[in-house]
C-alpha positions as CSV (number, residue, x, y, z in Angstrom):
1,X,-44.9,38.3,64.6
2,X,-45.5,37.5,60.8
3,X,-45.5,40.5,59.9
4,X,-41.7,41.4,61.4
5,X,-40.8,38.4,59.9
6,X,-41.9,39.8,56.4
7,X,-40.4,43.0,57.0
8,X,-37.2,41.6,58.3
9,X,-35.7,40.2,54.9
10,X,-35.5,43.8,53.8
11,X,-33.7,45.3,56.7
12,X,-31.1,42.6,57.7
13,X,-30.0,41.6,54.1
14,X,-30.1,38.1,52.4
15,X,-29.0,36.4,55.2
16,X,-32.1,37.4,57.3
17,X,-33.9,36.4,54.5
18,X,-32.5,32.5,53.8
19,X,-33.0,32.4,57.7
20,X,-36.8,33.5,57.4
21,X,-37.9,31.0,54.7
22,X,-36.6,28.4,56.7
23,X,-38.3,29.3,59.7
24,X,-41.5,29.1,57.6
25,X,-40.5,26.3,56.1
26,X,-40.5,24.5,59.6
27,X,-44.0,26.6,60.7
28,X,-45.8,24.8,57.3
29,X,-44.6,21.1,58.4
30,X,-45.2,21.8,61.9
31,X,-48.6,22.9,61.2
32,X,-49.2,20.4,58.9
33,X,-48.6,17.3,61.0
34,X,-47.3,14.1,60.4
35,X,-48.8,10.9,60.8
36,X,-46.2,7.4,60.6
37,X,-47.2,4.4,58.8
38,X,-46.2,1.4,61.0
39,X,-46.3,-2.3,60.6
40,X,-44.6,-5.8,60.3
41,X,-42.9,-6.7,57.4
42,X,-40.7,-9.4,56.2
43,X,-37.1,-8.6,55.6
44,X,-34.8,-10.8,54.1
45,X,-31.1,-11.1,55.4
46,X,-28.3,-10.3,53.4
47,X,-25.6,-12.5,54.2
48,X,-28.1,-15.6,55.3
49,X,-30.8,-15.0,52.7
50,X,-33.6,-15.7,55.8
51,X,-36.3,-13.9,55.7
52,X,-37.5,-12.4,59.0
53,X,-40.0,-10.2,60.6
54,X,-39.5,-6.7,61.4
55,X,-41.3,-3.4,62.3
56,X,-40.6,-1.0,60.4
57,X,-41.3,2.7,60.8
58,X,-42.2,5.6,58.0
59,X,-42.3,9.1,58.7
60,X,-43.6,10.5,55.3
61,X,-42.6,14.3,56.0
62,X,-39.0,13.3,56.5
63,X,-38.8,10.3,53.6
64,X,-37.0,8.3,56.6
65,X,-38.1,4.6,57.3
66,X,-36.2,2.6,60.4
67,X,-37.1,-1.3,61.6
68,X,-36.7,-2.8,64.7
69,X,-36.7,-6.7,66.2
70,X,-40.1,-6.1,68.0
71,X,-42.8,-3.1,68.1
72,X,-41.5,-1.9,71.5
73,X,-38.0,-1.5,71.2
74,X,-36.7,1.9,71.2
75,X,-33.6,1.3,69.4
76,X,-34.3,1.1,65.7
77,X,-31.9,-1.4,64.2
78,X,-31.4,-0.3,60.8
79,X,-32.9,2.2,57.9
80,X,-33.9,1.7,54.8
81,X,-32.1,4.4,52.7
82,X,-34.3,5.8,49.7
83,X,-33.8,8.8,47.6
84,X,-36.0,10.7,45.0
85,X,-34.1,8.2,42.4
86,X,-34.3,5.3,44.7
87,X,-36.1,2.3,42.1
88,X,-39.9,1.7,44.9
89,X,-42.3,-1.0,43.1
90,X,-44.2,-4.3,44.0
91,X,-42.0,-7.1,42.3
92,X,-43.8,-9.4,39.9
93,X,-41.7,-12.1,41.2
94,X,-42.7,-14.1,44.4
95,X,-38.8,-13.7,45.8
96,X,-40.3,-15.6,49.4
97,X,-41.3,-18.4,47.7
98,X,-44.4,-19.2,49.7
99,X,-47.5,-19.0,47.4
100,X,-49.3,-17.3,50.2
101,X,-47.1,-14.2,49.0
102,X,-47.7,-13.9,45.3
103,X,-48.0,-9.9,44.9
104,X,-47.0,-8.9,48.2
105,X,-43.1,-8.6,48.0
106,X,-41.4,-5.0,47.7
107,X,-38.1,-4.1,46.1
108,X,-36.3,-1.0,46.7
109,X,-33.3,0.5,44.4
110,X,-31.6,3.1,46.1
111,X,-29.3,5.5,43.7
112,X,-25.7,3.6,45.6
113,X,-27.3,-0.6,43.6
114,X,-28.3,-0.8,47.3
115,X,-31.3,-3.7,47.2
116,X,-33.8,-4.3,50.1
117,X,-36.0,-7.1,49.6
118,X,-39.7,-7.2,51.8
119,X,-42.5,-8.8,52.4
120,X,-46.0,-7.7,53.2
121,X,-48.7,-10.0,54.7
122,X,-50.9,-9.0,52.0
123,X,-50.9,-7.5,48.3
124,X,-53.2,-4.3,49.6
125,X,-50.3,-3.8,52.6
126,X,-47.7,-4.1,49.9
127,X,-49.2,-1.7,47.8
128,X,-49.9,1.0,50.7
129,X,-46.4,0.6,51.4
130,X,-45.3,1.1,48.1
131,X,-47.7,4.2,47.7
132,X,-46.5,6.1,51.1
133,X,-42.7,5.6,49.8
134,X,-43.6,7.6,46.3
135,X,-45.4,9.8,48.3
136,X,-42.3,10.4,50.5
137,X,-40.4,10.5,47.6
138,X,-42.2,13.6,46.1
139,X,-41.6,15.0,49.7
140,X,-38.1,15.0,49.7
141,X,-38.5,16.3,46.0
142,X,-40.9,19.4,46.8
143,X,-37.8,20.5,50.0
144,X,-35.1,20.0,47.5
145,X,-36.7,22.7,45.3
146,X,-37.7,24.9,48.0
147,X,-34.5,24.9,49.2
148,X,-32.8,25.8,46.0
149,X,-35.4,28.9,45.5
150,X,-34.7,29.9,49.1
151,X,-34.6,34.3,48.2
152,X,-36.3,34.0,45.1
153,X,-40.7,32.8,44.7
154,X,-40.2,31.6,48.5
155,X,-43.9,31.6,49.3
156,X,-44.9,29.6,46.2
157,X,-42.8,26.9,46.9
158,X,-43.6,26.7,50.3
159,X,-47.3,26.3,49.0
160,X,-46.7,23.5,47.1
161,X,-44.4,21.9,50.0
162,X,-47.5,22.0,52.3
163,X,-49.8,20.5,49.5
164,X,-47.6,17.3,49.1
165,X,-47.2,16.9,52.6
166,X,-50.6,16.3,53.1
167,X,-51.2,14.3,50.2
168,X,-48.6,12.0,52.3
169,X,-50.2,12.4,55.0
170,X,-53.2,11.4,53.5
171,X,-51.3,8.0,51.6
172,X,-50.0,6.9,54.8
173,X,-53.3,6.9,56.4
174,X,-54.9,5.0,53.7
175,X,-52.0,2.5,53.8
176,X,-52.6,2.2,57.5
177,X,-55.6,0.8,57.5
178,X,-54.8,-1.7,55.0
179,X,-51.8,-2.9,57.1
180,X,-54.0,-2.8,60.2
181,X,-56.8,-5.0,58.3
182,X,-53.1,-7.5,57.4
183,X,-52.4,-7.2,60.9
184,X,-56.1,-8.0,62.1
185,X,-56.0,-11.6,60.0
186,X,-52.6,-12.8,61.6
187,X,-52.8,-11.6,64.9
188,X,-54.6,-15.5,65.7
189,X,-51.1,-16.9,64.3
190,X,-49.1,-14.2,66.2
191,X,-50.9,-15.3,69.6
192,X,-50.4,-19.4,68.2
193,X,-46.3,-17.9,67.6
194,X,-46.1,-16.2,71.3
195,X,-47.8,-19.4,73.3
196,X,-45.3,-21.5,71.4
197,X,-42.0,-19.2,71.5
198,X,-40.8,-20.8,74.8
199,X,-40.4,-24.1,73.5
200,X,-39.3,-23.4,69.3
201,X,-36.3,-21.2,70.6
202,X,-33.4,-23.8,69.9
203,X,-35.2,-25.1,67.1
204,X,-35.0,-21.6,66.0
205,X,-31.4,-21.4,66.6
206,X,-31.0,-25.0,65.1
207,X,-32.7,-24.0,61.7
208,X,-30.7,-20.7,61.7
209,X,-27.6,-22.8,62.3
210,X,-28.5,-25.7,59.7
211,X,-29.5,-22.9,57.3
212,X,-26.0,-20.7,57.8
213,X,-24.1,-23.4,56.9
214,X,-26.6,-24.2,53.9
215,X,-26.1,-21.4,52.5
216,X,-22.0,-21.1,53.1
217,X,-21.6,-24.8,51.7
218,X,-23.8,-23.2,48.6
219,X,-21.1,-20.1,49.2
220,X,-18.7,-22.9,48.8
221,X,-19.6,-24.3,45.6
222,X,-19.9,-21.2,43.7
223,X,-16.7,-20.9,44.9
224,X,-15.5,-24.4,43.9
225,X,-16.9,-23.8,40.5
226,X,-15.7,-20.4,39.9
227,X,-12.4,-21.8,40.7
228,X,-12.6,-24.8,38.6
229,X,-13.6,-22.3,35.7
230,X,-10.9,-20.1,36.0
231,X,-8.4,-23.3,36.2
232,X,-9.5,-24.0,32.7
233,X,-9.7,-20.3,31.3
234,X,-5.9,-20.2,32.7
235,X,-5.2,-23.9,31.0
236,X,-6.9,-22.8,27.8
237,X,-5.1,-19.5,27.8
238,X,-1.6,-21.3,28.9
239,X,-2.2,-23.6,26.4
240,X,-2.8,-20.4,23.7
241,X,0.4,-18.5,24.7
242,X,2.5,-21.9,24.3
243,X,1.0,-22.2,20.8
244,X,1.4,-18.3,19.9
245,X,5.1,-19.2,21.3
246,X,5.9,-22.3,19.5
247,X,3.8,-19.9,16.1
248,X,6.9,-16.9,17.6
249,X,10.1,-19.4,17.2
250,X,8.9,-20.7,14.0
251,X,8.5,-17.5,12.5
252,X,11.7,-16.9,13.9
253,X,13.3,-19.6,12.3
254,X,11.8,-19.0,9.3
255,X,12.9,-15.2,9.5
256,X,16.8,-16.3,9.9
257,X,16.3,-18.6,7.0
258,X,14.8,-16.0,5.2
259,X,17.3,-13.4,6.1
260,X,20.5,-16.6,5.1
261,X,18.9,-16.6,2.1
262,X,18.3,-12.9,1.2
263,X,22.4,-12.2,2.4
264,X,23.1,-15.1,-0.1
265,X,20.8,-13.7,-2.7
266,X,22.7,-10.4,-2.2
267,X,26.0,-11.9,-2.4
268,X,25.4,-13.4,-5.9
269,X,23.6,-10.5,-7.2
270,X,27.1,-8.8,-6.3
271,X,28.9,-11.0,-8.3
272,X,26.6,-10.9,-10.8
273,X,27.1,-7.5,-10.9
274,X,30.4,-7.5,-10.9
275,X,30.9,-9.9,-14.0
276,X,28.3,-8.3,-15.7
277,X,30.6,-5.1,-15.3
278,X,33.2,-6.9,-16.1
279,X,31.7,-7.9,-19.5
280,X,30.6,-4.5,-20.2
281,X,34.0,-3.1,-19.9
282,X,35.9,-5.7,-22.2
283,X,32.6,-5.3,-24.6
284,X,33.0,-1.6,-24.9
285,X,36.7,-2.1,-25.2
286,X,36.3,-4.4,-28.1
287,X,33.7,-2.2,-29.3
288,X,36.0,0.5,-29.7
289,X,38.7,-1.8,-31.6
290,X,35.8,-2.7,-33.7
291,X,35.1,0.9,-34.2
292,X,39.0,1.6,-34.9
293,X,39.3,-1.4,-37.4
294,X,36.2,-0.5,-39.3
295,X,37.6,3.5,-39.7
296,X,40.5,2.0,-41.1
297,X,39.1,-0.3,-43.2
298,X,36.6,2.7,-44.6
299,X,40.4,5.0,-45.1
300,X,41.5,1.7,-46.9
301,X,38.6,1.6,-49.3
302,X,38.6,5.4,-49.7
303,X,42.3,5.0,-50.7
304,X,41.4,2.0,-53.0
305,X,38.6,3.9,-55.1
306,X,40.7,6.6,-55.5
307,X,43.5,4.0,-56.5
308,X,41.0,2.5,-58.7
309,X,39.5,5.6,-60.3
310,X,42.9,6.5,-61.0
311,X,43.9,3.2,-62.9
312,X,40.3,3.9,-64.7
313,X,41.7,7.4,-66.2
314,X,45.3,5.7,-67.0
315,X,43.3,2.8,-68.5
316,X,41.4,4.8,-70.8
317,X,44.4,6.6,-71.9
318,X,46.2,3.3,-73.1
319,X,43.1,2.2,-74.9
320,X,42.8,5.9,-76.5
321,X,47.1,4.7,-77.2
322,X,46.1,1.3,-78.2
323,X,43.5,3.1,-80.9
324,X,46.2,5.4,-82.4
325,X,48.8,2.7,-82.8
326,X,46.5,0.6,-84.7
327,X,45.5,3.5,-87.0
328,X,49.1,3.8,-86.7
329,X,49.6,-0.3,-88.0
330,X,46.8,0.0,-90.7
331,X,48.8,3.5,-92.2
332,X,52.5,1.6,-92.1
333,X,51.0,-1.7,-93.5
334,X,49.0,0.7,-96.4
335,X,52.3,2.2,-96.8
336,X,54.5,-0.7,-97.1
337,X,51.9,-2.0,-99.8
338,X,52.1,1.0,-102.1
339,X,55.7,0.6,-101.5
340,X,56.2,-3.1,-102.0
341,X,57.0,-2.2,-105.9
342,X,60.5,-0.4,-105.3
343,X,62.9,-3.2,-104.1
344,X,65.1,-0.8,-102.9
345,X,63.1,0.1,-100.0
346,X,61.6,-3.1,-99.2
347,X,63.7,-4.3,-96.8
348,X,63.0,-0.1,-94.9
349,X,59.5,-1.2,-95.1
350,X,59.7,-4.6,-93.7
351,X,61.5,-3.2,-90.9
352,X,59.0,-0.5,-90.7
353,X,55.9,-2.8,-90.1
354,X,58.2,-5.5,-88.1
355,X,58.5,-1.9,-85.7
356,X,55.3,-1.4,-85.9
357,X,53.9,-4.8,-85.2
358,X,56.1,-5.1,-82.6
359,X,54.5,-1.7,-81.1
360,X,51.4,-2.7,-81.5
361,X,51.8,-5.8,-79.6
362,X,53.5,-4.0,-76.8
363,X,50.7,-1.7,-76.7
364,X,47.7,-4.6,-76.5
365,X,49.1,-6.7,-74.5
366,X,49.0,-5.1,-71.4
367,X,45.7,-3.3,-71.9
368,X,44.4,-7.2,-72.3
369,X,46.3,-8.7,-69.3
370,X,45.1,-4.7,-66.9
371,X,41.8,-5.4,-68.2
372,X,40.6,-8.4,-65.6
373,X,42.8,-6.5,-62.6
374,X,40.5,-3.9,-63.1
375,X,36.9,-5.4,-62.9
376,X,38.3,-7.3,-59.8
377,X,39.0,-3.9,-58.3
378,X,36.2,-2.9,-59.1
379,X,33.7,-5.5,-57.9
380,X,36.3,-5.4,-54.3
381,X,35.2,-1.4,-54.0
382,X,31.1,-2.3,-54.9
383,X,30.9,-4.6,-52.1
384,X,33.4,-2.8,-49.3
385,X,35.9,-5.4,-48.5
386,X,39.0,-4.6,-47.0
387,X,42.0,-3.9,-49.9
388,X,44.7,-3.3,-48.1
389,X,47.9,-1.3,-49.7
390,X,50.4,-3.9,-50.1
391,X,47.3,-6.1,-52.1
392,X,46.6,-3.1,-54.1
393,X,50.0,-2.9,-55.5
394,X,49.8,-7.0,-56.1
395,X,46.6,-6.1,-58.2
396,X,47.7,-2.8,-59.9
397,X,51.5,-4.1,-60.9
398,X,52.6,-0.2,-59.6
399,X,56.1,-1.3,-58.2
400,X,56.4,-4.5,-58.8
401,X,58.7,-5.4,-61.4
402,X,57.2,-9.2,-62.2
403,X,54.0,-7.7,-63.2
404,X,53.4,-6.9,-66.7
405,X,51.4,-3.6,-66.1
406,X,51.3,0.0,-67.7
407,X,53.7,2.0,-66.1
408,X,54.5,5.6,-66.8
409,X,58.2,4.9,-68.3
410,X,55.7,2.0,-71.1
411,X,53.8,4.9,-71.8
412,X,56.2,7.2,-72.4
413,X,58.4,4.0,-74.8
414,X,55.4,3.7,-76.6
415,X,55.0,7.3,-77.7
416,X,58.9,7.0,-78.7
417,X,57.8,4.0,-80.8
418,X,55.2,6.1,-82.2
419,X,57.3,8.6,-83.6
420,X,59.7,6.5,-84.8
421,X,57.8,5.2,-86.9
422,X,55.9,8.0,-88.2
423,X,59.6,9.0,-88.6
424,X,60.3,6.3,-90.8
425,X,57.5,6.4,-92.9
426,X,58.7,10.4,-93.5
427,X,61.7,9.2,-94.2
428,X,60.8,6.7,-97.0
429,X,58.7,9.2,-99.0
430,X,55.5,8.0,-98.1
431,X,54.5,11.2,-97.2
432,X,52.4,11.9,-99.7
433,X,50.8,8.6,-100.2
434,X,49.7,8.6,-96.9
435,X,48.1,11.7,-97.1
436,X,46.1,10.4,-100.0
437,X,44.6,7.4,-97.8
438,X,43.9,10.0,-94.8
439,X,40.1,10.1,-95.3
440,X,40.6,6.5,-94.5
441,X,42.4,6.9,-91.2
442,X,39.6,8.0,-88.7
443,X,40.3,11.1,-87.0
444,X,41.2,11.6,-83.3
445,X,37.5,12.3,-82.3
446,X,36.1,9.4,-84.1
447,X,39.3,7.3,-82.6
448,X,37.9,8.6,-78.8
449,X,34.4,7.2,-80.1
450,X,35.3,4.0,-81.0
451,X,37.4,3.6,-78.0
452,X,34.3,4.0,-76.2
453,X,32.5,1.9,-78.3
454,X,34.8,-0.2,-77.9
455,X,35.8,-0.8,-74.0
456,X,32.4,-1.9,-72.6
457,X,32.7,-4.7,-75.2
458,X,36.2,-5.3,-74.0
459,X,35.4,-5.3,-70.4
460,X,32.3,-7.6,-71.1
């Protein structure tokens, strides 16, 4: 039979084979037995927080553990659920509260945060307990990988599936005897506990009453407080929000007031703006008359120096006339003094010089009254004042009769007086005379000299 069961796999496909493993699977835990740890233990409630005594039940090869009210019931009512995560260990903490029990209570951690709190009558039974769960627990482990290698290394996991198993087995045997040795020293209290059961039943179901409500009017509290608490967390937070409000409309406020006063700002910085481009307009438009008067006052003195550079050349050429009609002067007065011994001609000759004089005196005095017109002319064109046209005439004498100036007509007499009275010096025979005293009479070069020589002094 085992050995169509090995052949079997290789005819029927994988199927056959899953199906085969299995069946050995089942062969290996049937063969290798199974033995239950059983005992009393203390369980405490979850709702009442009582503690009370239960039997429980642990089938090793399985990993499943049921307790019941009393040994002999065959209804189990409830199971502790553990997994190969599941939290197993002998608390540190004495969670009965009886000293009798320091080391023997038992916490379980499933992987759901599902607690289970027992109690053992002894620290030996706590720990065989304790030991025959981790042992289950490696059970459930070793099926978990056999099944997943189910087609692959079958028959080496379903060696090492046997092996822990027994080593279960073997914990929950050990285990047993130390919960039988627990059960041995309180079965003299369990007799004292049956004799007097009869008689302790409503003081049972007095206590269980007295300690419900114990523990609801605890429930209560907690309650009470947890309320109270979360009255002031929602005081302290309504209290918050109506600050963070009040904080909200204030910075509000203060935004309108800020947003007032930025349109206002705005509203001046228009104007501002405006005048100011108001101001630059009328600024560049007197700029521009500024600009206007100033050309015009630079054609007015470009006008005026030439003006003046003009009466410059006109006055040189009446002191260059002024120099020739007093060489003129000294030759009629030398010639009426070689003369003044002929009475005939003397009263020619006194005529003569009275011409002359006369001349001569025209001729001076208007280069002595142009002379200061002049320098102010020309101090007005150093220093670039504004000469306008009608003040330039005032200054010059050129058409206006009242001023004594040079004009062209008082040239052009005074070169007719000239030759009149060269003329009449001709005339009187004095010709010759005059030629004799020529080396006296400097000649037109020389005259040009001393003119220069002579008008710096004059316009000092």
């Amino acid at each position: 039979m085992a050995l169509h069961d090995n052949e079997s796999p290789s005819q029927d496909g994988p199927a056959a084979s899953t199906k085969a493993s299995l069946d050995r699977i089942k062969q290996q835990l049937t063969s290798s037995g199974r033995f239950l740890l059983q005992g009393p233990l203390l369980k405490r409630s979850e709702t009442l927080r009582k503690w009370n005594p239960r039997w429980f039940t642990l089938d090793p090869t399985t990993g499943r553990m049921e307790y019941r009210l009393e040994r002999g019931d065959l209804t189990p009512k409830g199971t502790i659920n553990f997994d190969i995560g599941s939290t197993i260990l002998v608390s540190p903490i004495n969670l009965q509260g009886l000293p009798k029990y320091d080391g023997c209570c038992i916490y379980i951690q499933n992987m759901a945060k599902k607690e289970y709190f027992l109690c053992a009558e002894t620290s030996g039974a706590a720990r065989g307990w304790v030991s025959t769960l981790h042992a289950a627990q490696l059970v459930l482990k070793a099926h978990k990988e056999a099944v997943s290698s189910l087609g692959g290394t079958g028959s080496a996991k379903l060696g090492t599936v046997a092996a822990v198993v027994a080593a279960a087995n073997a914990t929950a045997k050990e285990a047993a005897k130390e919960v039988a040795a627990a059960m041995q020293g309180s079965s003299l209290k369990a007799k004292d506990s049956d004799a007097s059961h009869g008689g302790e039943m409503p003081m049972d179901a007095m206590s269980i009453m007295k300690e419900t409500l114990r523990v609801k009017d605890e429930e209560l509290h907690q309650v009470a407080k947890e309320m109270r608490a979360r009255e002031a967390t929602i005081k302290e937070l309504a209290e918050r929000l109506s600050e963070t409000a009040e904080a909200a409309e204030a910075a509000a406020s203060a935004a309108q007031i800020m947003d007032k006063e930025r349109k206002a700002v705005r509203t001046e910085i228009a104007k501002l703006r405006g005048e100011l481009e108001d101001k630059l307009r009328k600024s560049s438009l007197e700029l521009k008359a500024l600009k206007e008067r100033l050309s015009e006052a630079e054609r007015v003195r470009d006008e005026a120096l030439q003006e003046a550079s003009k009466w410059r050349t006109e006055l040189a050429k009446a002191r260059d006339q002024a120099v020739i009609m007093e060489a003129a002067l000294h030759r009629a007065e030398e010639a009426v003094r070689l003369a003044s011994s002929d009475n005939k001609t003397f009263p020619k000759c006194f005529q003569v010089r009275q011409t002359a004089d006369n001349c001569a005196k025209e001729t001076i005095r208007p280069q002595e009254e142009i002379l200061p017109d002049v320098y102010h002319l020309n101090t007005s064109s150093e220093t670039g004042s504004h000469i306008q046209q009608d003040g330039l005439q005032e200054i010059t004498g050129v058409g206006n009769p009242s001023f004594g100036g040079i004009s062209e007509s008082g040239i052009h007499l005074q070169q007719n007086g000239l030759q009149e009275i060269t003329r009449d010096i001709d005339l009187l025979g004095l010709q010759n005379e005059g030629d004799e005293q020529s080396s006296s009479i400097p000649s037109e070069p020389q005259l040009k000299v001393d003119n220069e020589s002579i008008g710096p002094k004059q316009d000092m």
